[in-house]
MARTOR-226764 format. One record per atom (N, C-alpha, C, CB): residue number from 1; residue in three letters; atom name; x, y, z negated. Coordinates in nm, 3 decimals, always signed. Glycine has a CB too. Layout:
REM residues N
{seq: NUM, type: ALA, atom: CA, X: X, Y: Y, Z: Z}
...
REM end
This chain:
REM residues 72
{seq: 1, type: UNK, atom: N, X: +0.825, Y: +1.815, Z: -0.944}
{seq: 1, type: UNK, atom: CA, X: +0.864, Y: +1.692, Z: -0.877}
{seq: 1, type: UNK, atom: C, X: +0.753, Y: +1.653, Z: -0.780}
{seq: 1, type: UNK, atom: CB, X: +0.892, Y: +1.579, Z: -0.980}
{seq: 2, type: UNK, atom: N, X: +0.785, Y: +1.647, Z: -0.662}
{seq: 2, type: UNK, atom: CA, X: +0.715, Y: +1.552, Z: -0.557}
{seq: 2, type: UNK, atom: C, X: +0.680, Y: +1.439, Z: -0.599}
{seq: 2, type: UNK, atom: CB, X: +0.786, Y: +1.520, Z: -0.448}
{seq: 3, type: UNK, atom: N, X: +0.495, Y: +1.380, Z: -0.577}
{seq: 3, type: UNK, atom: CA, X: +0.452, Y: +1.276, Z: -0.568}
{seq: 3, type: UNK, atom: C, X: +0.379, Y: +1.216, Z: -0.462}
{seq: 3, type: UNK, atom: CB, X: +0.406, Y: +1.272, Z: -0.648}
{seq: 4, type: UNK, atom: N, X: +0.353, Y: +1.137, Z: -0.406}
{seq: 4, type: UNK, atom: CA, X: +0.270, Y: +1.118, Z: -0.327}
{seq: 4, type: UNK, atom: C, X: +0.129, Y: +1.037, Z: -0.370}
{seq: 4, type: UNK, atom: CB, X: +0.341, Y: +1.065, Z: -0.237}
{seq: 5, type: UNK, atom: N, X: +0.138, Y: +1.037, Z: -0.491}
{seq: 5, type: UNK, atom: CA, X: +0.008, Y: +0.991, Z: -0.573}
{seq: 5, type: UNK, atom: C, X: -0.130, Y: +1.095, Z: -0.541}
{seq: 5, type: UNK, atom: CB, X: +0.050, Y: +0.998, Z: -0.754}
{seq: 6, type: UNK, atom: N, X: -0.237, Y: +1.042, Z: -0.480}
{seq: 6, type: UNK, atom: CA, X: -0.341, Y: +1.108, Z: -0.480}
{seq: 6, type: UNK, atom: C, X: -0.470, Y: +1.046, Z: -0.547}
{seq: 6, type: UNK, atom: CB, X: -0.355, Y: +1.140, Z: -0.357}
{seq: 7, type: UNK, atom: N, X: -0.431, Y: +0.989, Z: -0.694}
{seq: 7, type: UNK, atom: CA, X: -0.506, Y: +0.967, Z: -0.782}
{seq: 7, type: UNK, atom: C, X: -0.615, Y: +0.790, Z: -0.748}
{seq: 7, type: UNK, atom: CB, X: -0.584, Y: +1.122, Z: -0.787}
{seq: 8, type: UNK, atom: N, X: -0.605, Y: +0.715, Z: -0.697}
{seq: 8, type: UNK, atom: CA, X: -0.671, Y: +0.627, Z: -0.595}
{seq: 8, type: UNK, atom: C, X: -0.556, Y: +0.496, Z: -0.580}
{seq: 8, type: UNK, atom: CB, X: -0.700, Y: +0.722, Z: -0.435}
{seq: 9, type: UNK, atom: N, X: -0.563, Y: +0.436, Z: -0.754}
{seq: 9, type: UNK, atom: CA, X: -0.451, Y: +0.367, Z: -0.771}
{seq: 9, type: UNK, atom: C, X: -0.538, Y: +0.197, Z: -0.840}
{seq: 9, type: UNK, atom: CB, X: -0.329, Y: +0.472, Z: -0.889}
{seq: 10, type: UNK, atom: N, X: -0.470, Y: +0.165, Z: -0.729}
{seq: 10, type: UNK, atom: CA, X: -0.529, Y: +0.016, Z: -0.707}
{seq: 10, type: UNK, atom: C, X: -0.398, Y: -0.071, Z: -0.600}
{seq: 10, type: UNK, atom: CB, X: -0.715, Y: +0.033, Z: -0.610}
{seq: 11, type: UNK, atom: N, X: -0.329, Y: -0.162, Z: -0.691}
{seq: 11, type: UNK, atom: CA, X: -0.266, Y: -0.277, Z: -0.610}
{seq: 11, type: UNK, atom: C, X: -0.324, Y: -0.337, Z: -0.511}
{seq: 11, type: UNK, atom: CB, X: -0.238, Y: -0.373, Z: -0.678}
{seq: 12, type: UNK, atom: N, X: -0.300, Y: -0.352, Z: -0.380}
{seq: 12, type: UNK, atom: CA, X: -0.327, Y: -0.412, Z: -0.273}
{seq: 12, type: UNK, atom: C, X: -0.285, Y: -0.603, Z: -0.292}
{seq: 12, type: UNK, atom: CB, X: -0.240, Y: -0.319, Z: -0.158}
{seq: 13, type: UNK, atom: N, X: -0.372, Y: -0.713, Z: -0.369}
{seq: 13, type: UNK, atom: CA, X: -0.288, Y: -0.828, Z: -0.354}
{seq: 13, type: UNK, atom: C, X: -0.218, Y: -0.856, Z: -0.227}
{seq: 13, type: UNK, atom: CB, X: -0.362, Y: -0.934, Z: -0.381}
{seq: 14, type: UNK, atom: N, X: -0.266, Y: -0.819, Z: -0.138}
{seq: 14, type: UNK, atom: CA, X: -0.172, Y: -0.889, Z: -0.027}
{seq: 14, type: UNK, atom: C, X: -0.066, Y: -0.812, Z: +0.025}
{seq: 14, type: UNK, atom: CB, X: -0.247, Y: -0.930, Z: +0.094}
{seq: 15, type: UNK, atom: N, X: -0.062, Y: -0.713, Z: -0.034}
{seq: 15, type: UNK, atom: CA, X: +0.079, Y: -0.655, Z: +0.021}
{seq: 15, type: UNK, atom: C, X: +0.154, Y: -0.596, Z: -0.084}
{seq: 15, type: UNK, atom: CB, X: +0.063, Y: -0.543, Z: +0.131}
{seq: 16, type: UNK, atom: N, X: +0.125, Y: -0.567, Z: -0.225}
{seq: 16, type: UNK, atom: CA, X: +0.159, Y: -0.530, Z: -0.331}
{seq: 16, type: UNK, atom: C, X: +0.207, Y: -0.409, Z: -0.318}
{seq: 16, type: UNK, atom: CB, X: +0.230, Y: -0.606, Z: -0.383}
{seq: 17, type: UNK, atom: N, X: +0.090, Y: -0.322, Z: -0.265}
{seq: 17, type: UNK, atom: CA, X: +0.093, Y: -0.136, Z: -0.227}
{seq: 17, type: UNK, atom: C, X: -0.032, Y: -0.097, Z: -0.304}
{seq: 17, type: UNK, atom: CB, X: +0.071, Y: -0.078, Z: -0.029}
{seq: 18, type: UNK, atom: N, X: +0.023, Y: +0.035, Z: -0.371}
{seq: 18, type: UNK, atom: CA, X: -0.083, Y: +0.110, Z: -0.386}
{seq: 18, type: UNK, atom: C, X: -0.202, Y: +0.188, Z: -0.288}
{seq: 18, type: UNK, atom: CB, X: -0.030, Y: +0.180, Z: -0.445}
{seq: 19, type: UNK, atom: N, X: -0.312, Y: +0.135, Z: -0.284}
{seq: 19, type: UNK, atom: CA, X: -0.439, Y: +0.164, Z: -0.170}
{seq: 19, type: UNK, atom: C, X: -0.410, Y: +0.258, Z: -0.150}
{seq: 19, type: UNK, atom: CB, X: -0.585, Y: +0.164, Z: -0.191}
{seq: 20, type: UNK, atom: N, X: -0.392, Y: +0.349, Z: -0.235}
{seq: 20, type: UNK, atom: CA, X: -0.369, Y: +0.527, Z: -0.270}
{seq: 20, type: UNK, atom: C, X: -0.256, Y: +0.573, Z: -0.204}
{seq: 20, type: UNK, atom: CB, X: -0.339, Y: +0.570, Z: -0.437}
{seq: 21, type: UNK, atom: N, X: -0.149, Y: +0.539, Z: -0.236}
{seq: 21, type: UNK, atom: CA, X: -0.008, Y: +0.616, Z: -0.239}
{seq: 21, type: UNK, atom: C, X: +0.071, Y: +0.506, Z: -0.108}
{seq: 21, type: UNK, atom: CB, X: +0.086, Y: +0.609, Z: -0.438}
{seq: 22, type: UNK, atom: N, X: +0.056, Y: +0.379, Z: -0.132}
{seq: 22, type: UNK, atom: CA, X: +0.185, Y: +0.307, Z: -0.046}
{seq: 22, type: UNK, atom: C, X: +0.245, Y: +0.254, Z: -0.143}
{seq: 22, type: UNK, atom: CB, X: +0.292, Y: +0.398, Z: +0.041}
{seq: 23, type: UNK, atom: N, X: +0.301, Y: +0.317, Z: -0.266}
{seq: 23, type: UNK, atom: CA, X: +0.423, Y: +0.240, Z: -0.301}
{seq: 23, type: UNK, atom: C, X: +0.394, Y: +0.117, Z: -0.441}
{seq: 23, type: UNK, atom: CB, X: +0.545, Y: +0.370, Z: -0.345}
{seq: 24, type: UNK, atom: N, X: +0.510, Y: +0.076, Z: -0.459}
{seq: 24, type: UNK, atom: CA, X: +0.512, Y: -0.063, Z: -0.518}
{seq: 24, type: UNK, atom: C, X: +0.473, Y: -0.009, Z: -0.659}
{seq: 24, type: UNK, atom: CB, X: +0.667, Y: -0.156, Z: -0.508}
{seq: 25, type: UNK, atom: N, X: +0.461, Y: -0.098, Z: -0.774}
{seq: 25, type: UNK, atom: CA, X: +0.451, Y: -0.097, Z: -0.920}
{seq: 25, type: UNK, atom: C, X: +0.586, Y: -0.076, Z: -0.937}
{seq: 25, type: UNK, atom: CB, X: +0.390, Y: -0.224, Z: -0.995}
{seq: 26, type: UNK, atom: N, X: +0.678, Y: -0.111, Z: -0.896}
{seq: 26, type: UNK, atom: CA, X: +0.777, Y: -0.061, Z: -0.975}
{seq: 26, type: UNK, atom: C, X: +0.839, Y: +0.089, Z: -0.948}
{seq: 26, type: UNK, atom: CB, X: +0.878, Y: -0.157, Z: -0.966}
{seq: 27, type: UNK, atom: N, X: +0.790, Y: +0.122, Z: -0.781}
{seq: 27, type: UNK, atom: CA, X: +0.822, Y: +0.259, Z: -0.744}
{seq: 27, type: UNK, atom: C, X: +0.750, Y: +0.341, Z: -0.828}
{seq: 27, type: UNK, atom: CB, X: +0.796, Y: +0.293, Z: -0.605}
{seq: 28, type: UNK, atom: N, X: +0.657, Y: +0.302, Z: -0.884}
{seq: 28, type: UNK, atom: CA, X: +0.548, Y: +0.375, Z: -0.956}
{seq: 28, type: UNK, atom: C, X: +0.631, Y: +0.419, Z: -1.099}
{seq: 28, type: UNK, atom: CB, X: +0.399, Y: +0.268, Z: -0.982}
{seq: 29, type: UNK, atom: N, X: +0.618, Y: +0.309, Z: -1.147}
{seq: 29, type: UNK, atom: CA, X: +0.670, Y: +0.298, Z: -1.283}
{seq: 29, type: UNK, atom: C, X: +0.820, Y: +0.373, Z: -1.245}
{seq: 29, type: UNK, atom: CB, X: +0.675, Y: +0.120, Z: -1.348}
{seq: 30, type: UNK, atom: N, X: +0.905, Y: +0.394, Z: -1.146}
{seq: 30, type: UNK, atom: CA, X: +1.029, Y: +0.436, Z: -1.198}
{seq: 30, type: UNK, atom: C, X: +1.071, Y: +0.591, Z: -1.104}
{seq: 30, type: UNK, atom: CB, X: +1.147, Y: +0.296, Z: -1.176}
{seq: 31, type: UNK, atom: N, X: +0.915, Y: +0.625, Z: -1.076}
{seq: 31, type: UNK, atom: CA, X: +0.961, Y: +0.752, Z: -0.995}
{seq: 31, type: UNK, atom: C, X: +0.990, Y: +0.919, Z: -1.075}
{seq: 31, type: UNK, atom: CB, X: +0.833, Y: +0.769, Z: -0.882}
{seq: 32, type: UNK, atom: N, X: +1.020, Y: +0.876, Z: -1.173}
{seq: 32, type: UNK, atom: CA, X: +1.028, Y: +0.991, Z: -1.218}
{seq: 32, type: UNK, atom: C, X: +1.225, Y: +0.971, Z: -1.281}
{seq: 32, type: UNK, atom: CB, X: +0.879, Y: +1.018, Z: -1.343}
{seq: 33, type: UNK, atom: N, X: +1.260, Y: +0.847, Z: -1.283}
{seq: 33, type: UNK, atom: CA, X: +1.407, Y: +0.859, Z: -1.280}
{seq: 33, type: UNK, atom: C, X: +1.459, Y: +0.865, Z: -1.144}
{seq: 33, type: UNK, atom: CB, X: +1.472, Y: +0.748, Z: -1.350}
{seq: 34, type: UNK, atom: N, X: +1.447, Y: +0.857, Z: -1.073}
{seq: 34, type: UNK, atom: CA, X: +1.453, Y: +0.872, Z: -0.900}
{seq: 34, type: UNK, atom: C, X: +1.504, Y: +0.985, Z: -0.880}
{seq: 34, type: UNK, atom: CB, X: +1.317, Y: +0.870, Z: -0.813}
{seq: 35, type: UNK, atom: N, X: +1.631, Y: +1.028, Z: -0.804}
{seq: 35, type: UNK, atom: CA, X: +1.708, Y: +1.120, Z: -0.743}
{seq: 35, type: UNK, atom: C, X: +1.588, Y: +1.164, Z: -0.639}
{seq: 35, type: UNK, atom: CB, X: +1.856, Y: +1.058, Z: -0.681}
{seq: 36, type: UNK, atom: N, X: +1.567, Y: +1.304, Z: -0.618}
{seq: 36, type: UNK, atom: CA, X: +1.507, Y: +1.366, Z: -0.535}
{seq: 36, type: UNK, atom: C, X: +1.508, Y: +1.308, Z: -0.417}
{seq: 36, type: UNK, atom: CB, X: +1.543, Y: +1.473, Z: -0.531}
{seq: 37, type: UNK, atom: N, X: +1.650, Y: +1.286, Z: -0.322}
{seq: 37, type: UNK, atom: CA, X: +1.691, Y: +1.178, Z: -0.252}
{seq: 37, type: UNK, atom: C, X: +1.625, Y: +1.104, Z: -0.204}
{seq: 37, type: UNK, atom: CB, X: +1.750, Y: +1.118, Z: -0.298}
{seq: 38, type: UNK, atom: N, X: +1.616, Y: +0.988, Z: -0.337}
{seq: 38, type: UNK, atom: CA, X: +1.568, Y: +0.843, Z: -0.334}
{seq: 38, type: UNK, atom: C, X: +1.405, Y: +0.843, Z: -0.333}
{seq: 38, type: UNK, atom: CB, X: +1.628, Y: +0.757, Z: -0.471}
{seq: 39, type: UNK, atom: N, X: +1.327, Y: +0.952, Z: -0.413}
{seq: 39, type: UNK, atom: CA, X: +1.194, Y: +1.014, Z: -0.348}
{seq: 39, type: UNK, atom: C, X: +1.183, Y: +1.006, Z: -0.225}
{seq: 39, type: UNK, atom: CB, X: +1.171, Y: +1.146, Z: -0.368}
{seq: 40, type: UNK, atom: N, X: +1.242, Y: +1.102, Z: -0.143}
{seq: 40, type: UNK, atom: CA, X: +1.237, Y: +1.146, Z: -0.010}
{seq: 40, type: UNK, atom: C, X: +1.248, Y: +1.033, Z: +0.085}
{seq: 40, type: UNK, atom: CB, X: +1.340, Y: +1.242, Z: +0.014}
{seq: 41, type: UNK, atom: N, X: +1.343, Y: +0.927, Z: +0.021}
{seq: 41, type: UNK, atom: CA, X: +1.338, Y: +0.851, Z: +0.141}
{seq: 41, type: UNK, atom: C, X: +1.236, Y: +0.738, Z: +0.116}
{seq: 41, type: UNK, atom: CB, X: +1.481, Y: +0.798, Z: +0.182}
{seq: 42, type: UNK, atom: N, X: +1.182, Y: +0.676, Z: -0.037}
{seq: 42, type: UNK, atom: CA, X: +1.036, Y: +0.612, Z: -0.036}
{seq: 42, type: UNK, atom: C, X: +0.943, Y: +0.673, Z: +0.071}
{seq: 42, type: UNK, atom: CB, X: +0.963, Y: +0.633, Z: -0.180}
{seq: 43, type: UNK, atom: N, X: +0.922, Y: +0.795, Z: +0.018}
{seq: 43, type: UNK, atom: CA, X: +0.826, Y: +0.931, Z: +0.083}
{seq: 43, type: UNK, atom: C, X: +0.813, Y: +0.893, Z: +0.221}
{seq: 43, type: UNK, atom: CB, X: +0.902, Y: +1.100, Z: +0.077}
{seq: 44, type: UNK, atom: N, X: +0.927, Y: +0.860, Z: +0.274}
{seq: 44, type: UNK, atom: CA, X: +0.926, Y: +0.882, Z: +0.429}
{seq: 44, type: UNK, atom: C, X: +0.872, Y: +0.730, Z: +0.480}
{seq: 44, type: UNK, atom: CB, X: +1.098, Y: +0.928, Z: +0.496}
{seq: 45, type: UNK, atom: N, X: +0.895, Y: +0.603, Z: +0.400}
{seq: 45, type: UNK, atom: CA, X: +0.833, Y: +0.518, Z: +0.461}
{seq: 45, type: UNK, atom: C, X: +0.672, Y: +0.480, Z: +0.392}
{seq: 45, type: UNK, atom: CB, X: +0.932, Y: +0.407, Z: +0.468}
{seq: 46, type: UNK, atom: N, X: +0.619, Y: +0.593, Z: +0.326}
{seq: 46, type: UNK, atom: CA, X: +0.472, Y: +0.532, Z: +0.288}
{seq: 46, type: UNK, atom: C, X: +0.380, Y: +0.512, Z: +0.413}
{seq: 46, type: UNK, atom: CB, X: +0.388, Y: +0.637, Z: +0.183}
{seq: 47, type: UNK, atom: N, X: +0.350, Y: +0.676, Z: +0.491}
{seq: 47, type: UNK, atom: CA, X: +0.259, Y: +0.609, Z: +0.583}
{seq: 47, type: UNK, atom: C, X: +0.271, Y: +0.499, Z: +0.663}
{seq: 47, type: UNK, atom: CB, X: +0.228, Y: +0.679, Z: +0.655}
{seq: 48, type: UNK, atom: N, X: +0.406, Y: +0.449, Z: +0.708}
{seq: 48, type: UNK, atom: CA, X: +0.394, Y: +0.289, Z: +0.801}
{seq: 48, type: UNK, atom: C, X: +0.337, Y: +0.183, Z: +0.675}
{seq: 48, type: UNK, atom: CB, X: +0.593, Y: +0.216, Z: +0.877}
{seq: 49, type: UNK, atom: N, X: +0.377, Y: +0.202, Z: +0.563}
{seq: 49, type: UNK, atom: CA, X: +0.343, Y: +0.096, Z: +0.496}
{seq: 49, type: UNK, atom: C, X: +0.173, Y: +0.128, Z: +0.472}
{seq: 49, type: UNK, atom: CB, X: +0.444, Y: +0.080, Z: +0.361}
{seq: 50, type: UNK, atom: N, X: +0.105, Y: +0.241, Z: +0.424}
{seq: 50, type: UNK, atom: CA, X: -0.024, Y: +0.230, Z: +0.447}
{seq: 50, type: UNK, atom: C, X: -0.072, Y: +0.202, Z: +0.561}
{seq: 50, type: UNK, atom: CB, X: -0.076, Y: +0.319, Z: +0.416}
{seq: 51, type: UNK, atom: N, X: -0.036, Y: +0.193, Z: +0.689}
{seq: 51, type: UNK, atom: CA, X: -0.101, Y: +0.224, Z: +0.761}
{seq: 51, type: UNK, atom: C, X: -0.097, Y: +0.067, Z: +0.848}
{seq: 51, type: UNK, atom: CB, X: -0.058, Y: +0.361, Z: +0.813}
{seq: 52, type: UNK, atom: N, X: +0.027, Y: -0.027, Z: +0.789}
{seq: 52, type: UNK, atom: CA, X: +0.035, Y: -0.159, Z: +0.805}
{seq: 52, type: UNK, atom: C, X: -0.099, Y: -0.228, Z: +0.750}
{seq: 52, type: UNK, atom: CB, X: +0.160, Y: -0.207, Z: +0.738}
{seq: 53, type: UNK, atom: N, X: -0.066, Y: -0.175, Z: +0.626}
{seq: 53, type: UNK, atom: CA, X: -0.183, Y: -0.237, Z: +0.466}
{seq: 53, type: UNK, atom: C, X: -0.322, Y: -0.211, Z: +0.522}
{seq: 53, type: UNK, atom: CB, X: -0.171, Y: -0.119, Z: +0.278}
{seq: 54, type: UNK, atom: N, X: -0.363, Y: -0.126, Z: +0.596}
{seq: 54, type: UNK, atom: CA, X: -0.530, Y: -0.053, Z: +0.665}
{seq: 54, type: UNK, atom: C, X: -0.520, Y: -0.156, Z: +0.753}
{seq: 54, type: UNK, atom: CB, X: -0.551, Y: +0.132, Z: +0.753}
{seq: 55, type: UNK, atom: N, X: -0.379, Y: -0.199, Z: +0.876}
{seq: 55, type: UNK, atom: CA, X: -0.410, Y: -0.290, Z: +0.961}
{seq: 55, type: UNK, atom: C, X: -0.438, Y: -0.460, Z: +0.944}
{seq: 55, type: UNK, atom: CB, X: -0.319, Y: -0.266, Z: +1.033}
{seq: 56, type: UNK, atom: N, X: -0.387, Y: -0.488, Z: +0.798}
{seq: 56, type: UNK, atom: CA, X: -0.382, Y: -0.559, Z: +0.751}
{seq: 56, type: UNK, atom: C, X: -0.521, Y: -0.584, Z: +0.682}
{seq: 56, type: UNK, atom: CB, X: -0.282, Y: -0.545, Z: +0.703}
{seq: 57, type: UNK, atom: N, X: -0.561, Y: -0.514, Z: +0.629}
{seq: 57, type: UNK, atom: CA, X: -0.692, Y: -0.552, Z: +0.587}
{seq: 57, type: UNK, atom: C, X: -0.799, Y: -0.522, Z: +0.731}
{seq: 57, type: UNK, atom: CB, X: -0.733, Y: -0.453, Z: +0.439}
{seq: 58, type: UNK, atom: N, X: -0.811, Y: -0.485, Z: +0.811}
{seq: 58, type: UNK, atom: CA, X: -0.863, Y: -0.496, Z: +0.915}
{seq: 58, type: UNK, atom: C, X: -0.895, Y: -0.618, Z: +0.993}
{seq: 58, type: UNK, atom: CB, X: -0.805, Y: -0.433, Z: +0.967}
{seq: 59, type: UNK, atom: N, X: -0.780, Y: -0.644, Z: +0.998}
{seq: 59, type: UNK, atom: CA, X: -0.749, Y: -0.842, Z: +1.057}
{seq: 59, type: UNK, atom: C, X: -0.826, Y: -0.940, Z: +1.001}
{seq: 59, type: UNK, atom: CB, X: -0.592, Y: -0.917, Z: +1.016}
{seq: 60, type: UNK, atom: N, X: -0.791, Y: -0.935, Z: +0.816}
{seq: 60, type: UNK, atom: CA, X: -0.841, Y: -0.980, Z: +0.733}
{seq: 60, type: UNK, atom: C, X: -1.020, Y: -0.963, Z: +0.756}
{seq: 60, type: UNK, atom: CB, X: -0.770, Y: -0.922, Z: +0.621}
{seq: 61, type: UNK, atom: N, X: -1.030, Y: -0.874, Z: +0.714}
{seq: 61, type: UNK, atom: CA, X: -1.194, Y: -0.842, Z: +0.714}
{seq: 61, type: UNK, atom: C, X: -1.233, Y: -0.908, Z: +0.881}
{seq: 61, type: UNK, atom: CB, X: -1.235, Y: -0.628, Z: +0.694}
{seq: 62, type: UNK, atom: N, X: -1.184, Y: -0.884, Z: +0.948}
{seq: 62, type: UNK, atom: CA, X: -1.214, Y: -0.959, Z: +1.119}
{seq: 62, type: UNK, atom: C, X: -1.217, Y: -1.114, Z: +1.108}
{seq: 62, type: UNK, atom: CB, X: -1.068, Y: -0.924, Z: +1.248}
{seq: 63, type: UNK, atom: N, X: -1.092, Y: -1.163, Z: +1.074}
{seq: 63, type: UNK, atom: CA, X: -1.093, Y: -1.292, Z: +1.074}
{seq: 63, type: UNK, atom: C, X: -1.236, Y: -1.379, Z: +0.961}
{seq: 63, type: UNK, atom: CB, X: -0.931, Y: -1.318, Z: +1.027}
{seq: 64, type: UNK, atom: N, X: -1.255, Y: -1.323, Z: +0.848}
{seq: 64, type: UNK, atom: CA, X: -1.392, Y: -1.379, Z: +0.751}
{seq: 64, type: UNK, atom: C, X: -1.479, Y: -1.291, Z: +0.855}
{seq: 64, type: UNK, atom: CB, X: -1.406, Y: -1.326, Z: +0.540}
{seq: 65, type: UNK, atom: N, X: -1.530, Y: -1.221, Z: +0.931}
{seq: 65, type: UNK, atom: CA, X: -1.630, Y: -1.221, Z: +0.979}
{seq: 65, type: UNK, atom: C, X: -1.714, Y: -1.263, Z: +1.067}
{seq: 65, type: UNK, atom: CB, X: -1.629, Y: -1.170, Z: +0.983}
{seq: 66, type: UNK, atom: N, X: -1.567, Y: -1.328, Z: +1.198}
{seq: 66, type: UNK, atom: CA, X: -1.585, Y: -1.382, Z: +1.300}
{seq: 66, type: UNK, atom: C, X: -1.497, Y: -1.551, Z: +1.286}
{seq: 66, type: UNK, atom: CB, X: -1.538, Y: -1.271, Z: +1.410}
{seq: 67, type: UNK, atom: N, X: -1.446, Y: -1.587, Z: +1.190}
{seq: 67, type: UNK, atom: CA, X: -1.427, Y: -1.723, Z: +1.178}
{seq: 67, type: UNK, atom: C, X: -1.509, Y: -1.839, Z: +1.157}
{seq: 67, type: UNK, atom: CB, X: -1.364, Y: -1.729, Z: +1.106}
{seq: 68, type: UNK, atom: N, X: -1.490, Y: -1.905, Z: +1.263}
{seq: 68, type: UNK, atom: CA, X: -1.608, Y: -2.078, Z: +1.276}
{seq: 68, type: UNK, atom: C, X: -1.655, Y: -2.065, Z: +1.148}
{seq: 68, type: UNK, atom: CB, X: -1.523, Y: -2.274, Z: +1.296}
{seq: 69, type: UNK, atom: N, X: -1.766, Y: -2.127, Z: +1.148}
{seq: 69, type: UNK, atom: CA, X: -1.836, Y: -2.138, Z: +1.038}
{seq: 69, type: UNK, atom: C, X: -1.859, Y: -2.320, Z: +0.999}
{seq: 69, type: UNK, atom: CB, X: -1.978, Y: -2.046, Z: +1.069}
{seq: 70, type: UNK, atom: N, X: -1.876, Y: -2.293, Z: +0.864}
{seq: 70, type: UNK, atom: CA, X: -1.801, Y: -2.445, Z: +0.808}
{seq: 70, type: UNK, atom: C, X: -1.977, Y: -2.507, Z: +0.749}
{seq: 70, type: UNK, atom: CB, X: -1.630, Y: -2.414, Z: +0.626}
{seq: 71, type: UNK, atom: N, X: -1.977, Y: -2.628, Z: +0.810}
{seq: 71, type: UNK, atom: CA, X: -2.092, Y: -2.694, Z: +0.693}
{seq: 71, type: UNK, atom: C, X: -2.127, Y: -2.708, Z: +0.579}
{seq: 71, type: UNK, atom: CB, X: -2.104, Y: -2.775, Z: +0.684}
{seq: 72, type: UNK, atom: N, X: -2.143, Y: -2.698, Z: +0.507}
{seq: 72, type: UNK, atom: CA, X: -2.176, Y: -2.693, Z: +0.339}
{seq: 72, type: UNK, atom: C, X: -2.200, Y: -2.810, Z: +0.317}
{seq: 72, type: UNK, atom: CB, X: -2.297, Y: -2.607, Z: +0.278}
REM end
């Protein structure tokens, strides 16, 4: 069976993706009842979703680095 797990499994809070793979906790938890099919077509949308999640934390990390700074 096809996975796209490359061991590097950590929930993303803000997008609820695996850092590793792309897919959700529940794709996780239920990919092994999954029609070959229904694999293939998760499969096919991981890299936009990693590659959202990289742009997404990018922004993130930009915005706390270069945002006004507050008085204490």
């Amino acid at each position: 069976m096809q996975t796209p797990c490359i061991h590097v499994c950590s929930i993303e809070p803000a997008t609820g993706f695996c850092a590793g793979c792309g897919r959700t906790l529940q794709e996780i938890g239920n990919w092994v009842s999954y029609s070959d099919i229904e694999r293939r077509r998760i499969m096919a949308l991981l890299p936009a979703r990693l590659a959202g999640a990289a742009a997404l934390s990018n922004d993130m990390k930009a915005g706390h680095a270069s945002g006004p700074e507050r008085p204490l």
